[in-house]
FINUSE-331112 format. One line per 3 residues: number of its first residue (from 0); their letters; for each residue x, y, z of C-alpha. Coordinates in pm, 1 decimal, always signed. Example, Ala and Ser with C-alpha at 12.3 -4.5 7.8 and 13.67 -1.06 7.14 Angstrom:
% residues 2
0> AS> +1230.0:-450.0:+780.0  +1367.0:-106.0:+714.0 .
***
This chain:
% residues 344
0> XXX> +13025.9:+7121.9:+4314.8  +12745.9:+7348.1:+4430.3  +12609.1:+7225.9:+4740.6 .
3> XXX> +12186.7:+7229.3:+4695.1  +11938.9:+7261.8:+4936.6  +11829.9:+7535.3:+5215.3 .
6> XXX> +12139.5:+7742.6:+5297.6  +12136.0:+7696.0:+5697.7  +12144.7:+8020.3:+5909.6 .
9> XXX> +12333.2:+8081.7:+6219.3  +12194.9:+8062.9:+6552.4  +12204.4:+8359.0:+6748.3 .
12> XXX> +12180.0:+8398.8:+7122.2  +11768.8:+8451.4:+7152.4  +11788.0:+8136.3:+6970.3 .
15> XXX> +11868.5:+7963.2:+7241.4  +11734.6:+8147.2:+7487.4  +11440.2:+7917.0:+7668.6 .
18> XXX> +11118.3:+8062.6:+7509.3  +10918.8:+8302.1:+7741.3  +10594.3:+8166.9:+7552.8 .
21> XXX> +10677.0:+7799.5:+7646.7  +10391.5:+7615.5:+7721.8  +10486.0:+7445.3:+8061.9 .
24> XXX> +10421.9:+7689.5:+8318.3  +10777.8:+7538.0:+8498.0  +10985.5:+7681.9:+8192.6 .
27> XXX> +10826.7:+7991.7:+8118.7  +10905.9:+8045.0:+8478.4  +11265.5:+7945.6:+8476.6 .
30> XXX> +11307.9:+8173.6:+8133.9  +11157.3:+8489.0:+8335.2  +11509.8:+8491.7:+8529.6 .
33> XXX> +11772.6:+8253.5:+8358.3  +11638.5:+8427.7:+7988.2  +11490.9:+8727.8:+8113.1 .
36> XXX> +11345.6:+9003.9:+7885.0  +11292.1:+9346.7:+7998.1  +10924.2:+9248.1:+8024.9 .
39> XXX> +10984.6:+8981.9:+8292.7  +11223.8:+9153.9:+8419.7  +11018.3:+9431.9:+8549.9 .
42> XXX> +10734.3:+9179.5:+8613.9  +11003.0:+9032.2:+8893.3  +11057.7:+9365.1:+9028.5 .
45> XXX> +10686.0:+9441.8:+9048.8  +10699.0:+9091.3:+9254.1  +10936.2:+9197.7:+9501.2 .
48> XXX> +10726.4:+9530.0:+9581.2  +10468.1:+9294.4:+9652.3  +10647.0:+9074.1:+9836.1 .
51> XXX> +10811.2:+9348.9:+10083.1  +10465.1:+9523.5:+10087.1  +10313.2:+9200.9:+10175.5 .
54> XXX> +10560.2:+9106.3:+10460.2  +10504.8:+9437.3:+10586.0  +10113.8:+9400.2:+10676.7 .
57> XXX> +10191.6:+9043.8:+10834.5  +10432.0:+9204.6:+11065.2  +10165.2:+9388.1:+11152.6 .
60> XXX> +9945.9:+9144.4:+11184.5  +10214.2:+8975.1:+11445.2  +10219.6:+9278.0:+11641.0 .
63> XXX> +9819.1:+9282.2:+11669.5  +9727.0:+8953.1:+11754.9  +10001.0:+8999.0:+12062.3 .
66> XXX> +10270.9:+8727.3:+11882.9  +10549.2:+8921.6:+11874.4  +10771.7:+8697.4:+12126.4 .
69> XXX> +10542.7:+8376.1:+11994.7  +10915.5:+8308.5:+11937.8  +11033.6:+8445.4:+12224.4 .
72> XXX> +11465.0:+8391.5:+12082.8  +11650.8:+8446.5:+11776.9  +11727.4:+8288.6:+11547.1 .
75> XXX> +11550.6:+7996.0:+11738.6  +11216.3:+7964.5:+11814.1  +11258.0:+7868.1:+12137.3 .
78> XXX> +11563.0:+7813.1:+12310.5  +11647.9:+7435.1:+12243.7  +11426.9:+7466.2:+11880.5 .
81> XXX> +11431.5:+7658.5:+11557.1  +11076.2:+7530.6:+11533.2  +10782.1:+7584.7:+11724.3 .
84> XXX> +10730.6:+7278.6:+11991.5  +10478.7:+7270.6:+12258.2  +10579.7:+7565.2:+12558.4 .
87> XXX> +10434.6:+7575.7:+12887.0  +10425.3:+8045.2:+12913.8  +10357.2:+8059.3:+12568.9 .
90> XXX> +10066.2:+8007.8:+12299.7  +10115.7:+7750.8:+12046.5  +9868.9:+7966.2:+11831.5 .
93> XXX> +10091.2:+8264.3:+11894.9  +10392.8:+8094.1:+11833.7  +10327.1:+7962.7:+11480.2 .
96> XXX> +10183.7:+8304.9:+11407.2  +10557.5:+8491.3:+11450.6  +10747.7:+8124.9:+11273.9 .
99> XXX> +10468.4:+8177.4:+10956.6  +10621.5:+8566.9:+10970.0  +10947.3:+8455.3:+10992.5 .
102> XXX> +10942.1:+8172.8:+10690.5  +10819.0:+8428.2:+10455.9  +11133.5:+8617.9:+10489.2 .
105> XXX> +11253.7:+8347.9:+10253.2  +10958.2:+8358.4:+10034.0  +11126.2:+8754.1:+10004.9 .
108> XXX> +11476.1:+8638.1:+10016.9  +11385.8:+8429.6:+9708.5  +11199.7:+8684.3:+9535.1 .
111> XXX> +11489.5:+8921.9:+9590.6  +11729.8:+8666.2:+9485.7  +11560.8:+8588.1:+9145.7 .
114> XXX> +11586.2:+8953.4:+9033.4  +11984.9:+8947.1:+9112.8  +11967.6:+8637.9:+8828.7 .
117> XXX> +11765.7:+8839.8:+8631.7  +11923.5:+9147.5:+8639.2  +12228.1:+8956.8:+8595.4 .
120> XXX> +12137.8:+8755.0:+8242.0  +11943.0:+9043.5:+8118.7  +12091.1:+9167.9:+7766.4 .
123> XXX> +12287.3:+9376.1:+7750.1  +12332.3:+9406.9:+8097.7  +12299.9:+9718.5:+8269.5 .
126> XXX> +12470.0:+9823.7:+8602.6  +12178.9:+10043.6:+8754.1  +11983.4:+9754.0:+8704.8 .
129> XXX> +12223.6:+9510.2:+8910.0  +12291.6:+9771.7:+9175.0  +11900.8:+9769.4:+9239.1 .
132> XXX> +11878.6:+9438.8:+9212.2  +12163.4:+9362.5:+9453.1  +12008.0:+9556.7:+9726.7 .
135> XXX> +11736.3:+9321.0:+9797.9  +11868.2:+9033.7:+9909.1  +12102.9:+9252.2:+10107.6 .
138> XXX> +11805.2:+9433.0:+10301.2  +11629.0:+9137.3:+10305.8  +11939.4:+8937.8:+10535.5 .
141> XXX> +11974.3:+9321.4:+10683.2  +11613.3:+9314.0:+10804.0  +11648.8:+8932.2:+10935.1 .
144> XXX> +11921.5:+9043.0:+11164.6  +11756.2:+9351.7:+11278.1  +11415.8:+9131.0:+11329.6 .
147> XXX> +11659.5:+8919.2:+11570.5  +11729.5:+9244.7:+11789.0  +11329.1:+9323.8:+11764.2 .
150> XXX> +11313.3:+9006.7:+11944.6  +11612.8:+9049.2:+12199.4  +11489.8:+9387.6:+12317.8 .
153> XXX> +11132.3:+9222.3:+12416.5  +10991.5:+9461.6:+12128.7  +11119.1:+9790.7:+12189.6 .
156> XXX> +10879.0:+10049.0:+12015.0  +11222.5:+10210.6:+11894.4  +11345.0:+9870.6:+11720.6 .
159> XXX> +10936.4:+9757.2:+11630.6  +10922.5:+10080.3:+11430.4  +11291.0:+10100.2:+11294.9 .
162> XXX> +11171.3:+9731.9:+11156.4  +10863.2:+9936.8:+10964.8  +11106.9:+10201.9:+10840.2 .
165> XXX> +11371.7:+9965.3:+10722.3  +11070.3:+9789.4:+10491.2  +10967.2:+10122.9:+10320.4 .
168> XXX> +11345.1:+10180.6:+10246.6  +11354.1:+9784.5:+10095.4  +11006.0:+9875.9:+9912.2 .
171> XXX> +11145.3:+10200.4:+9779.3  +11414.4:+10011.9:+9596.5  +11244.2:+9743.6:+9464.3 .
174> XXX> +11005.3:+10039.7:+9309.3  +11291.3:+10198.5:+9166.6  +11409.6:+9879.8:+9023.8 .
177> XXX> +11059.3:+9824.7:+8845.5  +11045.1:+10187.2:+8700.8  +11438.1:+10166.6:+8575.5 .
180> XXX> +11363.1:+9801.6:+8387.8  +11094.7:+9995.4:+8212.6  +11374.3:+10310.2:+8091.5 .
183> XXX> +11672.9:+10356.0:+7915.5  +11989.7:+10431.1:+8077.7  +11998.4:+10819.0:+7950.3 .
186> XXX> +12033.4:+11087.5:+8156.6  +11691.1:+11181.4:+8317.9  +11469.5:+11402.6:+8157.7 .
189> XXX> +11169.3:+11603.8:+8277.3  +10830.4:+11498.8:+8167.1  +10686.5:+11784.3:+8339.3 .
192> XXX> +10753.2:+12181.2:+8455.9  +11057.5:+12149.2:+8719.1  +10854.6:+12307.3:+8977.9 .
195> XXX> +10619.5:+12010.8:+9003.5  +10877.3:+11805.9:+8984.4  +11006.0:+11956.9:+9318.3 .
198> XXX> +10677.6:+11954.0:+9417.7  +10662.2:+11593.6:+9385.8  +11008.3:+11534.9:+9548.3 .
201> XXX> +10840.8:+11773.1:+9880.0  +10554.7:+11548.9:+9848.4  +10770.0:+11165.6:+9848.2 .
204> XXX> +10969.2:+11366.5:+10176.4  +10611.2:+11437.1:+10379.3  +10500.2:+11082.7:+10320.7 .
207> XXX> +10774.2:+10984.8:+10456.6  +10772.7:+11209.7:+10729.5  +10402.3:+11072.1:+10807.4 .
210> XXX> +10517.1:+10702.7:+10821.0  +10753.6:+10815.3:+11081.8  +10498.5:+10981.1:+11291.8 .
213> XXX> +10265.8:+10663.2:+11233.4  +10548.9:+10468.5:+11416.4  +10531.7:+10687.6:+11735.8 .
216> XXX> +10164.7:+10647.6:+11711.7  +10192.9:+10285.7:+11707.6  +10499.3:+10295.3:+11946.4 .
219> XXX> +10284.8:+10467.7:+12184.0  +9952.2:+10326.0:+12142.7  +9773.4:+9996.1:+12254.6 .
222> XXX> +9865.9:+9648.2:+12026.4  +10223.6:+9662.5:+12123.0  +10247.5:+9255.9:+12023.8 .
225> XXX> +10315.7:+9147.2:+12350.6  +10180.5:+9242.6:+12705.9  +10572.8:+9318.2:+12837.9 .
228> XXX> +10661.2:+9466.0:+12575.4  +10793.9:+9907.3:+12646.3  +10579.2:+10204.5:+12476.6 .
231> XXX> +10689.3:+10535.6:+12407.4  +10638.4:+10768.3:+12681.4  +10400.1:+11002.6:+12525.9 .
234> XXX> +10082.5:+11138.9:+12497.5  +9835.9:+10912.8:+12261.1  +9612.1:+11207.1:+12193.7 .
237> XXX> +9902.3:+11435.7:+12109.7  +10052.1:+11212.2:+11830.4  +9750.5:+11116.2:+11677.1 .
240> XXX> +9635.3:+11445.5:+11629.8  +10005.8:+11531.2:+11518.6  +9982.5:+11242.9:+11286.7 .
243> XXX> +9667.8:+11381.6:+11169.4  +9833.7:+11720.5:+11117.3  +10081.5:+11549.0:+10864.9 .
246> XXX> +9808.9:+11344.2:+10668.4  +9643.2:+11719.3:+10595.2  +9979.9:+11835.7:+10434.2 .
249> XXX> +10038.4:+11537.9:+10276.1  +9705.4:+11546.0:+10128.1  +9760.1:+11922.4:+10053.0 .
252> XXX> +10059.0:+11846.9:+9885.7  +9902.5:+11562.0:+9666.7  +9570.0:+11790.8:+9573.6 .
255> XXX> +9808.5:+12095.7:+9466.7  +10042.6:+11865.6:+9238.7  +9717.1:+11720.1:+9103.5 .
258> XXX> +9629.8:+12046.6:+8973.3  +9921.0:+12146.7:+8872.4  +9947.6:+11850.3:+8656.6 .
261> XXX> +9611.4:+11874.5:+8488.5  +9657.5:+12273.1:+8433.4  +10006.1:+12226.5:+8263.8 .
264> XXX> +9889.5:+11907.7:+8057.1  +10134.8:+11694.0:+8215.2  +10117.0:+11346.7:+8080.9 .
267> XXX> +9861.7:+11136.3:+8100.8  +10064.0:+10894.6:+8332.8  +10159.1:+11127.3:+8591.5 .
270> XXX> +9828.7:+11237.7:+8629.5  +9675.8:+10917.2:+8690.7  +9981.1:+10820.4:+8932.7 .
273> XXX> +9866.0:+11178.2:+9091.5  +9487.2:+11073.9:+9126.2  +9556.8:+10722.0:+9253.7 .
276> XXX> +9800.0:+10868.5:+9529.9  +9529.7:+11100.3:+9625.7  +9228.5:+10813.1:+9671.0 .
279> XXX> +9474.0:+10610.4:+9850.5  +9506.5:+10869.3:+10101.5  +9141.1:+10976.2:+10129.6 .
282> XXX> +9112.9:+10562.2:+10147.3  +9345.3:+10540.2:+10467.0  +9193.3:+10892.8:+10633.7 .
285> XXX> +8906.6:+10694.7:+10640.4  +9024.9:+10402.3:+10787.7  +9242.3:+10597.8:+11032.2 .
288> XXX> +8951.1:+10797.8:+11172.9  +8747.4:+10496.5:+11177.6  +9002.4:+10310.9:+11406.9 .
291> XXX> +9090.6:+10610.7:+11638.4  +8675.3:+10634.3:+11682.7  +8648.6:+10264.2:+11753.8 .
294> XXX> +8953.7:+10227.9:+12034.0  +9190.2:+10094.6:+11769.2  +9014.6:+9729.4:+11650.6 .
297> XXX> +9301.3:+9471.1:+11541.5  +9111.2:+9439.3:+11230.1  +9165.6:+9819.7:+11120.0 .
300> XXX> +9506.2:+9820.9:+11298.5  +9587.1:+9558.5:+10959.3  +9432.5:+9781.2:+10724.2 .
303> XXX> +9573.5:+10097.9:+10833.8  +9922.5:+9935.6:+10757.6  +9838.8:+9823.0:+10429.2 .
306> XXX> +9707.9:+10187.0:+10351.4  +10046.4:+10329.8:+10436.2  +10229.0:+10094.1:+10240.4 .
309> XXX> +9982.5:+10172.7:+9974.6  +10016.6:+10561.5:+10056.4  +10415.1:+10506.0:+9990.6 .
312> XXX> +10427.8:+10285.3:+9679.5  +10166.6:+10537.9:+9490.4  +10391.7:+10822.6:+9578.2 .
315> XXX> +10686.1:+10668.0:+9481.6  +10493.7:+10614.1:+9172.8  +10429.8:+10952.0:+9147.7 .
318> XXX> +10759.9:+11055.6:+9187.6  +10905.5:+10807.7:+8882.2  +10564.4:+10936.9:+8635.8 .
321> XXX> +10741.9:+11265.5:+8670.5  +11049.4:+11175.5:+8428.3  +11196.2:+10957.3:+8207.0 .
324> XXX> +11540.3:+10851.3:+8100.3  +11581.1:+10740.4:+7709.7  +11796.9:+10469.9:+7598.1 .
327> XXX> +12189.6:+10506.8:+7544.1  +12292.1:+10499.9:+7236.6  +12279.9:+10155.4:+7044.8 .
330> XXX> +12662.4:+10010.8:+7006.9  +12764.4:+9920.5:+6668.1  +12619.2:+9599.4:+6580.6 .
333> XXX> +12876.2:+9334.9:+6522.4  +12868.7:+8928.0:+6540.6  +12778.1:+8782.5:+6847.1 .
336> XXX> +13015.1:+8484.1:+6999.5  +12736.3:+8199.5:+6881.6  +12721.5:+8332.5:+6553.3 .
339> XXX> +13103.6:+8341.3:+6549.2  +13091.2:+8026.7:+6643.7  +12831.5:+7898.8:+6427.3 .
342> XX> +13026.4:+8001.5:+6085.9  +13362.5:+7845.6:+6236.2 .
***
């Protein structure tokens, strides 16, 4: 006999997938990694920039209020405690001030970590995707270890500044990771006239070459975290100015590819990431000026390292406006395991 009523329809794998429009704030966060979509997937990568950006300026903001050896071992806080206790030579103020740095390595470390999951249940599943992913955790443990030797060389500028480089490599990838969730996995094509893509690639190099001289500076300069710590052996006057030398290229660089961009009718999106690099860098002249000016305040000192990280992010922004990559070919559809299993 004909069996009456509604015909019932297998469930598929989004069917069970925990709903990223869930009311409870709790699930819809647990479905951003465990049942990611490409949206949230890309909204944890955009976390993680933040998140190494934001560890970044706090480091900085160790260095300036002179906590750098608040914890004065590693991976202790003092030598018979992981956690700050009461020390005759050293300020309890200072000493929470490098533990508060150090405990939001983990805040990282889990921000990294939940982007591995997510990369990892995305669907379908893409390798460049987990590569990225993967490196964050990595750097993250990578850049605990090397904070330990910041610490057992009493703050050598060489070490203090290696620590700054090792975060713009850490923010690079995360920023790569946010503008690949957002592509295909095609090969890459040009948005714009090759030259200006070189142009931008010359431009990502001299930013980078102008956080490097910012290190000397710092390594040579006053607000070295802690009054033993070692400078560079240099002339302050000389670097700055050098320093200054590089912002002007830099700058140069970022006006020309502007142009460029509006004159060819690049997208709309590259020339906005253009523009925005530009203000952040007249932003951070300012505020580098205004320091050197005022002796170096601790104030601007914090600002002046948010500004670079800012300078870096919107040229690595720059650099992914200028192409694309389209999606791979779609495999032929076929039944997924649940609905095998559903019609079994």
């Amino acid at each position: 006999m004909p069996v009456r009523g509604p015909v019932a329809t297998a469930r598929t794998i989004g069917d069970v997938k925990l709903s990223t429009d869930h009311p409870n704030p709790l699930v819809r966060g647990l479905a951003s990694f465990w049942a990611p979509t490409p949206r949230s997937m890309r909204a944890w990568a955009l976390a993680s920039v933040v998140a190494n950006a934001g560890i970044t300026v706090t480091g900085a903001g160790v260095r300036v209020t002179a906590s750098g050896l608040g914890c004065p071992t590693w991976p202790q806080c003092t030598p018979d405690s992981f956690v700050p206790v009461a020390h005759p030579e050293v300020s309890m103020l200072n000493m929470l001030v490098e533990f508060g740095n150090r405990l939001l390595t983990f805040l990282v470390l889990a921000v990294g970590a939940a982007c591995v999951l997510a990369a990892w249940r995305l669907l379908p599943r893409r390798r460049a995707l987990m590569r990225l992913a993967l490196l964050q955790p990595v750097g993250v443990l990578a850049q605990a270890l090397w904070g330990g030797l910041v610490v057992r060389t009493a703050l050598n500028p060489f070490t203090v500044g290696m620590h700054y480089l090792l975060s713009t490599g850490l923010i690079a990838a995360c920023w790569l990771l946010y503008a690949r969730a957002g592509e295909g996995d095609g090969p890459v094509r040009s948005v714009v006239h090759r030259d200006l893509r070189v142009l931008g690639h010359v431009l990502l190099a001299a930013a980078f070459v102008l956080l490097v001289v910012g290190v000397v500076v710092s390594g040579t300069g006053p607000h070295s975290g802690d009054e033993i710590a070692s400078r560079f052996d240099l002339d302050i006057e000389a670097v700055a100015r050098f320093h200054a030398d590089v912002a002007y290229i830099v700058v140069g660089l970022t006006f020309a590819l502007l142009l460029g961009l509006r004159v060819s009718g690049a997208p709309l999106a590259a020339r906005r990431a253009a523009l925005a690099l530009l203000v952040v860098e007249l932003s951070q002249g300012v505020i580098g000026y205004t320091q050197y000016f005022l002796a170096v305040p601790a104030a601007l000192v914090l600002l002046h390292v948010l500004g670079s990280t800012l300078v870096w992010i919107a040229a690595l922004r720059v650099v992914t406006s200028l192409r694309s990559r389209e999606p791979l070919p779609a495999a032929p559809a076929g039944p997924s395991p649940t609905e095998v299993a559903a019609t079994v």
